[in-house]
ChimeraX commands (.cxc) that place a marker at each C-alpha (Angstrom):
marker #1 position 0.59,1.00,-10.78 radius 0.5
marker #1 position 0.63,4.13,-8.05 radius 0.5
marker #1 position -0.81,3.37,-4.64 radius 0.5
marker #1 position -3.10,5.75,-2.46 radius 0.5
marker #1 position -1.77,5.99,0.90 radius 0.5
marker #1 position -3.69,7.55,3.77 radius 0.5
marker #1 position -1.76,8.49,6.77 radius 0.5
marker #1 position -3.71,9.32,10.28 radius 0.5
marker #1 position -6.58,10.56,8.52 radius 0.5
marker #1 position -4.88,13.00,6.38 radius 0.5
marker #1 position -4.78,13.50,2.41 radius 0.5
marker #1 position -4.18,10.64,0.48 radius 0.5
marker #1 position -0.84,10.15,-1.19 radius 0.5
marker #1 position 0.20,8.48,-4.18 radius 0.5
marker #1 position 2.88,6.45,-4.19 radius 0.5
marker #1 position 4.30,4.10,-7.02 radius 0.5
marker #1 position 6.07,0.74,-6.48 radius 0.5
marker #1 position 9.76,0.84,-7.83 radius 0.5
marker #1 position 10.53,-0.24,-11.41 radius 0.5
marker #1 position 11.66,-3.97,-11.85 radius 0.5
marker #1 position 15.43,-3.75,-11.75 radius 0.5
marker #1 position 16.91,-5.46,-15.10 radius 0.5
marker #1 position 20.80,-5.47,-13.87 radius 0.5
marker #1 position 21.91,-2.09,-15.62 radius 0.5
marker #1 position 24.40,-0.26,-13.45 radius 0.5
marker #1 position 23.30,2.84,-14.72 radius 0.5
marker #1 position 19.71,2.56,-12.77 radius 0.5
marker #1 position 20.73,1.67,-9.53 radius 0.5
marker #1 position 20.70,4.35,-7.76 radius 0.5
marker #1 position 17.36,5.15,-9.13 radius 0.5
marker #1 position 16.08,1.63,-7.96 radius 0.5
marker #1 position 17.38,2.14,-4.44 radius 0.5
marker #1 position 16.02,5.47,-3.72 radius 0.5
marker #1 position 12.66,4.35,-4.91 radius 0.5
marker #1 position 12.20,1.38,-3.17 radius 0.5
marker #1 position 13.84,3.11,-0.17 radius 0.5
marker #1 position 10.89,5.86,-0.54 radius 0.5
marker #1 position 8.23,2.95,-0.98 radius 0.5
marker #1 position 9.41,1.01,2.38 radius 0.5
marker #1 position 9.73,3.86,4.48 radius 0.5
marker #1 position 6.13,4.76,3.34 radius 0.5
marker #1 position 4.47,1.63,2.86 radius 0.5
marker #1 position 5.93,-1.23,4.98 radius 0.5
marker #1 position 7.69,0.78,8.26 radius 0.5
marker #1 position 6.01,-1.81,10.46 radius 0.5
marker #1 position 7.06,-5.06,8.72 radius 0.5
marker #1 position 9.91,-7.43,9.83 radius 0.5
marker #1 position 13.08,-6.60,8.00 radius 0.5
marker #1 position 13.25,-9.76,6.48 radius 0.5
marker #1 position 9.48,-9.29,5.07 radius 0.5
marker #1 position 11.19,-6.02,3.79 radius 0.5
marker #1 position 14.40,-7.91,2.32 radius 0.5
marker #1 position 12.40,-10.54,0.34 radius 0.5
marker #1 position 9.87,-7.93,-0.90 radius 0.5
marker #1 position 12.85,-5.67,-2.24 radius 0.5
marker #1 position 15.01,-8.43,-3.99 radius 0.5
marker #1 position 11.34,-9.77,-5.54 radius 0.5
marker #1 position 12.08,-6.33,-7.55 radius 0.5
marker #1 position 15.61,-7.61,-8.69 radius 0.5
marker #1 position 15.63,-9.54,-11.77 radius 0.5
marker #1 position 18.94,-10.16,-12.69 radius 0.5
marker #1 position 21.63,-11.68,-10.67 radius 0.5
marker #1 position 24.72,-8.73,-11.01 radius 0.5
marker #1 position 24.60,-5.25,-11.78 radius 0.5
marker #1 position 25.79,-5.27,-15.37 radius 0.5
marker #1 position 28.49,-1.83,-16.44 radius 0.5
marker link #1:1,2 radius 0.2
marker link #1:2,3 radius 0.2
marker link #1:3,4 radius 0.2
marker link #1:4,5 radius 0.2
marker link #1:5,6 radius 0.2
marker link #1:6,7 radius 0.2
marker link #1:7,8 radius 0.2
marker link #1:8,9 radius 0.2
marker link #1:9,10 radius 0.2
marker link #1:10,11 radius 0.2
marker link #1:11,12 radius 0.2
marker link #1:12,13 radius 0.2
marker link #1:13,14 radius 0.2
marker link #1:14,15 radius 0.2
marker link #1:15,16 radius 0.2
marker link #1:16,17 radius 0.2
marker link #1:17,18 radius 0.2
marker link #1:18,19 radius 0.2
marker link #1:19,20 radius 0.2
marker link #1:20,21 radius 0.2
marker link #1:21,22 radius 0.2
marker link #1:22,23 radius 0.2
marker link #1:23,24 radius 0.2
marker link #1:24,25 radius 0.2
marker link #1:25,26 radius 0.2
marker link #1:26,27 radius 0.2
marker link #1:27,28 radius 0.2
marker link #1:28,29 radius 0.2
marker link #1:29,30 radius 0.2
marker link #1:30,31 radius 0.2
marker link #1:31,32 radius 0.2
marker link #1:32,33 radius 0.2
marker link #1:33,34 radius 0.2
marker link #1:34,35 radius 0.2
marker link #1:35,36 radius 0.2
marker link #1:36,37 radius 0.2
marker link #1:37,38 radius 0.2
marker link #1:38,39 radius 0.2
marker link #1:39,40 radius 0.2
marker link #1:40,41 radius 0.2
marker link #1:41,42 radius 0.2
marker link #1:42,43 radius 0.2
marker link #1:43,44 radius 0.2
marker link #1:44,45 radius 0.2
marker link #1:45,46 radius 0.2
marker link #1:46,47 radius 0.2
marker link #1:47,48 radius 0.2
marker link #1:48,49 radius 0.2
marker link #1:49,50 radius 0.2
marker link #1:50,51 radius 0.2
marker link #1:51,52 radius 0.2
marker link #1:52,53 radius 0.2
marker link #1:53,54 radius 0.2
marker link #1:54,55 radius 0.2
marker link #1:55,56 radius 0.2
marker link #1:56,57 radius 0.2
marker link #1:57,58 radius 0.2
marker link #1:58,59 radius 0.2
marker link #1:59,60 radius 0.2
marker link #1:60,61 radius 0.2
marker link #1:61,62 radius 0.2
marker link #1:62,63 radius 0.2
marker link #1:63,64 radius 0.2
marker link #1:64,65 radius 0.2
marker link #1:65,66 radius 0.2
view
């Protein structure tokens, strides 16, 4: 489900939360750079470790699988 961001009163943005990662090597880098794009956008102001837990919620297996 996309997210509508607006940002000092400008347009409004949509922005979707990263996919749940399922432990395929394959879509790593994909997960990263989303949920890089989503933090930097939606949670700049939190606490790193609000930012930690809320990305590894998004991790659903325990190793990256080749």
């Amino acid at each position: 489900m996309a997210t509508l961001l607006q940002q000092n009163g400008g347009a409004r943005v949509e922005m979707a939360k990263p996919p749940l990662f399922n432990g395929k090597i394959k879509e790593v880098s994909m997960f990263i750079n989303m949920a890089h794009l989503y933090l930097s956008m939606r949670m700049t102001g939190e606490p790193k470790t609000t930012r930690m837990t809320w990305m590894l919620s998004y991790i659903q297996e325990e190793v990256a699988e080749a």
